[in-house]
N, C-alpha and C positions, 0 to 999 in steps of 0.2 A: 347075678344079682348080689348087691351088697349085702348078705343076709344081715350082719352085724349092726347092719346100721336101720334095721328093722326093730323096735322094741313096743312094749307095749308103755312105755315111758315118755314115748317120744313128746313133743310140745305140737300143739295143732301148728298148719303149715303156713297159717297167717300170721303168725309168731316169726316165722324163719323168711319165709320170701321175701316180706319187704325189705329184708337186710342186704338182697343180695342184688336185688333192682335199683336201690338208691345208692348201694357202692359202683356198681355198671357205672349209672351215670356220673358219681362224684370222677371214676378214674377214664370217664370221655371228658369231662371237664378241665381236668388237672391236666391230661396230654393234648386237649386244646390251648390254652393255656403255654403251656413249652413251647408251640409252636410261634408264637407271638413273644417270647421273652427267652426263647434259646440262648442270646447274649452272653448272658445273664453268667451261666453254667463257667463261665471262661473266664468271672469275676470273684475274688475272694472275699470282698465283702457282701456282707446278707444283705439284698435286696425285698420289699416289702412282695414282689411276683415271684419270688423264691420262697417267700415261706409262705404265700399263699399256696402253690403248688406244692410243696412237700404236707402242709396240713391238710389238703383235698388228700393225697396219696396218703396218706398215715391216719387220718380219723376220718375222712369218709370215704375210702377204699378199701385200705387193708382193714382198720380195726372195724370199721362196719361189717365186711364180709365174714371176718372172725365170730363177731358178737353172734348175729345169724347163727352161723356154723355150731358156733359151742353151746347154743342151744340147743341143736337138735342132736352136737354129739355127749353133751352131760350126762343125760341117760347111758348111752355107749360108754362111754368111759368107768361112770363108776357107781350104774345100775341102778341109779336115781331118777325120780321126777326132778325136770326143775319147778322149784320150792314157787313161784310166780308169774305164769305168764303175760298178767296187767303192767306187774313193775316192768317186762322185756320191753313192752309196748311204750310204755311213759318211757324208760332209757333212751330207747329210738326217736322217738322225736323231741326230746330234750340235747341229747347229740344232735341231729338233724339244723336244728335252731339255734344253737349255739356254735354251731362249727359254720352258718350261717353271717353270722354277727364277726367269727373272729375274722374272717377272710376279709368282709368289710372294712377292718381294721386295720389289714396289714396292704389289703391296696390301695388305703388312706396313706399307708406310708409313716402312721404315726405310731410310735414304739414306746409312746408314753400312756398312763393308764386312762384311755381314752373310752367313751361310754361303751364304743362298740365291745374294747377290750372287757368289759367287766361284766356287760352283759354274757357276752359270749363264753368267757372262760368260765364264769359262775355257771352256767347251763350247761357248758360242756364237762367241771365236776362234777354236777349235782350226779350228770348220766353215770359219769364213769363211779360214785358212790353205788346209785341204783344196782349200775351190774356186778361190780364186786361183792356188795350185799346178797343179792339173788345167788352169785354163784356160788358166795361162802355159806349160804344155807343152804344148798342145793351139796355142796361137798360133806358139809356137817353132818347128813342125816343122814350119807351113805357110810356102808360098812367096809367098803373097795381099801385096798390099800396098797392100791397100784403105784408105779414111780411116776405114772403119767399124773397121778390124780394132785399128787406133791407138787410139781412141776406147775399145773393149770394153777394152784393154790398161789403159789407165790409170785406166776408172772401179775391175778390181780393185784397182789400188793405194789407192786411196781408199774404198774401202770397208774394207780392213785399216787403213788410217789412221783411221777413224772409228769402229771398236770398239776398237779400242788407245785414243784419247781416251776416249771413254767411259768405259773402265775404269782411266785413269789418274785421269778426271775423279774420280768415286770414294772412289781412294784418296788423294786429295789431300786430299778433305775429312774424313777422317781421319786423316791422318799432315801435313797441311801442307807437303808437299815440296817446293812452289814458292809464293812470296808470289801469286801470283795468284787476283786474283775466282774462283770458281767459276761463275759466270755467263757468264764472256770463255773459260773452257773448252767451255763447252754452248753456247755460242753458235758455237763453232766445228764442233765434233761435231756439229753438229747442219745447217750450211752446207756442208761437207765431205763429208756423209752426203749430202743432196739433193742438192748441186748436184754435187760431183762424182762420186759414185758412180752414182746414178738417170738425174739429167739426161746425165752422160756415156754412160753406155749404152743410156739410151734416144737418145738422137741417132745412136751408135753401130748400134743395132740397126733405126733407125726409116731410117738412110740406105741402107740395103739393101730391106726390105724394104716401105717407101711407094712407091718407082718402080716394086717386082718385082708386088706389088697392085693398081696404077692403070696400070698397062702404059705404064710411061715412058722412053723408050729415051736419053736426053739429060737429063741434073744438071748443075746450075751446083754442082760441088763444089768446089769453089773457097771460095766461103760457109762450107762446113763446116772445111775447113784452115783458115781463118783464125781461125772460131769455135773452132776447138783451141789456137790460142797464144792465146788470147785468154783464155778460162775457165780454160786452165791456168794462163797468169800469175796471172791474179787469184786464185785460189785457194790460190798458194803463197805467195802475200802474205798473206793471212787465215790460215795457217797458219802462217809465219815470224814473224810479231807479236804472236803470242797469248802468246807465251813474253817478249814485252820490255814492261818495267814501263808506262813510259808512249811513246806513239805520237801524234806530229803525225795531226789527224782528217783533214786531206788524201790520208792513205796507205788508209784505210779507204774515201774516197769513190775511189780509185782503182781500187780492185779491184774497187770496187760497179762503175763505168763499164765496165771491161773486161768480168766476165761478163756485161753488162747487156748490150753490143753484142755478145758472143759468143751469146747467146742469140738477141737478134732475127735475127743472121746467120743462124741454125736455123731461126727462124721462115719467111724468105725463102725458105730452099731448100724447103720447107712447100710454099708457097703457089706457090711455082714450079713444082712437084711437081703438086698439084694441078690447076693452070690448065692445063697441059700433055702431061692424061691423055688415055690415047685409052677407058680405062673409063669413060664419064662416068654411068653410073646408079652411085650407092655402096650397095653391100647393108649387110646392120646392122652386118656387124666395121667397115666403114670407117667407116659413121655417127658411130659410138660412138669410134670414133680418131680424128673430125673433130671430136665433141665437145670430147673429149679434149684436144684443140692449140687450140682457144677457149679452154681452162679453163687453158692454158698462157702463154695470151696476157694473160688478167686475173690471173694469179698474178703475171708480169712486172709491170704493172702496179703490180700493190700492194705490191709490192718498192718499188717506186718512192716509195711512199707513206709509207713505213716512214722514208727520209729527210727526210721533211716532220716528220715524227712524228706523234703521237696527239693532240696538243692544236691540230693545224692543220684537224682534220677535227672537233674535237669530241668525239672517242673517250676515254675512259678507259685509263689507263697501259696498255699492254698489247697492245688491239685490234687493233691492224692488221697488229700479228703473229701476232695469233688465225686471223685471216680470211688471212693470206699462206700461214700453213703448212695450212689448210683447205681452200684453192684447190688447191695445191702436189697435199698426200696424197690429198684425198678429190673431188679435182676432177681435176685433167690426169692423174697415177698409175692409181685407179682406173678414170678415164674410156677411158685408152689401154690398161688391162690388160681391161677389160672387151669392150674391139671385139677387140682382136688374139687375145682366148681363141676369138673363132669365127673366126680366121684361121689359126689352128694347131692346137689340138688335136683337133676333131673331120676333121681332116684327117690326125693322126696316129692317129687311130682305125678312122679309112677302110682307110691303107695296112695294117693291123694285119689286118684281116679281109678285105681285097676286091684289094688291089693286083693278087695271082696269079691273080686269077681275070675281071682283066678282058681282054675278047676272046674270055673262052672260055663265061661266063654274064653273067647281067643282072642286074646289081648296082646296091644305090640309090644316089643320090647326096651328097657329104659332106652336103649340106646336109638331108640326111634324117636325119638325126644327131642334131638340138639341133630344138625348135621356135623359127621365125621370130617367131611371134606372141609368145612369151614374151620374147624378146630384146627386143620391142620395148614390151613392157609395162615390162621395166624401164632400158630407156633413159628415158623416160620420169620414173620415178620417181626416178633415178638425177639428172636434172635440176631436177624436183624438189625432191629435198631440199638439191640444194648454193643454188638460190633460196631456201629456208628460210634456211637456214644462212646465208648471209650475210645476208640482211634482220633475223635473228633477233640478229646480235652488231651490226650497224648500229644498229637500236635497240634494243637491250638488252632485247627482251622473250624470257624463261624458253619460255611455251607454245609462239612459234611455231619455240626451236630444240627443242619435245619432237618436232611436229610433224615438224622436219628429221630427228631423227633415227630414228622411226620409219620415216620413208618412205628414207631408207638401210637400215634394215634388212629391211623390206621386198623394197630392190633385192637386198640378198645373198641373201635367201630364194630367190626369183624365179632368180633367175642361178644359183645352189646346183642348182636343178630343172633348169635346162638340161643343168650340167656334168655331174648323175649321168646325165641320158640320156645325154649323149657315154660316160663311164665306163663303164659299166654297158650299154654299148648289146648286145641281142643279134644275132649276125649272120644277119643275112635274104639266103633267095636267090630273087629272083623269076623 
């Protein structure tokens, strides 16, 4: 058992599940979807069934699954109640309904400040206010002064900095308010969004709970503090320049270099983390979380690549920012949400029905919960299709990204099956 993730803090479990049921479905949505506009992947310019899918994948898969999660892990982390469990509730279906309205908008096709747009983006702020608030009073009133707790603090800031761009981006391009590209906006929205909101919380959330999983009693955290002035610089420079006309290209490779070594410092503590388990057989949540930090490792990588450009590799304008944010979402996000779902929630399923009652009957065990075989059918596939996927935009052939993204949506099927056993599980007393 998780013990760690046991507290007397915890938030009731109607708090967390819905989070993790209506991301299932947002990411069988999103890779239904691919499967009908795969094309697409092979085009440089943004199509309205591309940013429909990438916002189903980023606000209601990954950051719903996250929201959930950092619910039931804020107590975990830094020994607190969270501060409101009604605003969790209002959040979620203000996201819910808003992420509703914007998808409408973008398979309208219309990229000017259209009703859906302003319904939607206005509800999907309001959400992301709601959870930054909750969580910054939730972080306030603890005494923790962990690097993870730093880390959780500042990707909220940046994730309200990345729907505010968004929706600035927007209405810029209908009112002109600022002489700037619309491009050097979305390009920041969209660095701002991954890097500092995801990757800060997932480093945030992964430096607590990789050593409490692999039973590691010793972190070189040190790596990660550094990795926080490091990503944070660089990202307030990506952000402080997006606003000034023209920018020496030295200031841009600067900020690439700092997150660039702020990330591998995460990698390190990783791999340190790792090598220095006393768990050494990994069951499938870590599998798939080990996946997950590979896919994290070739994302880096092709970051990398992105400074060479597309005509250094042979690629088509575009490419290797294709396959970066591809890596990114549907490679190290999903890969790391996919393992850590059988690290946490069918363990918050357990304590739900079985906690009181052990000692006193014979209750199953979490892992009776979810089937093993299935997990591991779609790790698998899950693998699968991101080798699709990049072989498929490598050489520009159509079938082999239909291929990929069937056998993605295959994995959300597969995994969908597991989550409603956890969900839905009834409770047995043997």
């Amino acid at each position: 058992m998780q013990v760690g993730l046991s507290t007397k803090n915890a938030p009731s479990v109607w708090v967390v599940v819905p989070h993790f049921l209506i991301g299932t479905v947002s990411f069988l949505v999103a890779s239904l979807f691919a499967i009908f506009n795969y094309q697409d992947l092979l085009g440089y310019h943004i199509s309205g069934s591309v940013l429909s899918i990438v916002h189903l994948m980023i606000l209601g898969w990954v950051s719903m699954i996250i929201f959930g999660a950092l619910y039931q892990l804020i107590p975990v982390v830094m020994q607190v109640k969270l501060y409101s469990e009604k605003l969790a509730i209002i959040t979620l279906g203000s996201l819910v309904v808003g992420l509703f309205f914007l998808i409408a908008a973008f398979l309208g096709y219309k990229f000017q400040l259209t009703n859906n747009f302003i319904v939607g983006g206005s509800l999907v702020i309001f959400a992301i206010i709601l959870f930054a608030f909750n969580t910054f009073k939730s972080a306030l009133s603890s005494n923790e002064k962990s690097i993870s707790k730093f880390y959780i603090m500042a990707s909220g800031v940046y994730l309200l900095l990345t729907v505010l761009l968004g929706l600035f981006t927007v209405i810029n391009l209908s009112y002109n308010l600022l002489p700037v590209a619309h491009t050097e906006f979305m390009k920041t929205h969209a660095v701002i969004g991954l890097v500092g909101w995801f990757l800060m919380l997932v480093i945030g959330v992964a430096a607590k709970l990789m050593p409490m999983f692999l039973i590691v009693h010793r972190t070189r955290e040190a790596l990660l503090k550094w990795g926080f002035y490091l990503i944070n610089a660089g990202l307030l420079i990506i952000f402080a320049v997006t606003f000034i006309k023209q920018v020496p290209e030295f200031i841009d490779v600067i900020s690439f270099i700092l997150i660039f070594i702020g990330l591998v410092l995460f990698l390190l503590f990783n791999y340190d983390v790792f090598s220095h388990r006393m768990r050494r057989k990994l069951d499938i949540g870590m599998k798939l979380s080990a996946i997950g930090l590979i896919m994290f490792a070739l994302t880096t990588l092709s970051f990398i690549g992105t400074y060479f450009g597309n005509s250094a590799f042979g690629f088509p304008a575009g490419r290797i920012e294709i396959i970066s944010g591809l890596l990114l979402i549907y490679g190290f996000f999903t890969g790391l949400i996919l393992g850590q779902t059988y690290k946490t929630l069918p363990f918050i399923i357990w304590l739900f029905y079985y906690q009181k009652l052990v000692g006193k009957q014979k209750v199953p065990l979490v892992a009776d919960l979810y089937s093993d075989k299935l997990a591991t059918v779609h790790m698998y596939s899950f693998v699968a299709s991101i080798v699709l996927f990049i072989a498929g935009l490598v050489f520009s052939i159509e079938i082999v990204l239909l291929f990929a993204a069937v056998a993605m949506f295959f994995t959300s099927m597969v995994y969908g099956i597991n989550v409603y056993k956890m969900i839905f599980h009834k409770k047995i007393i043997k």
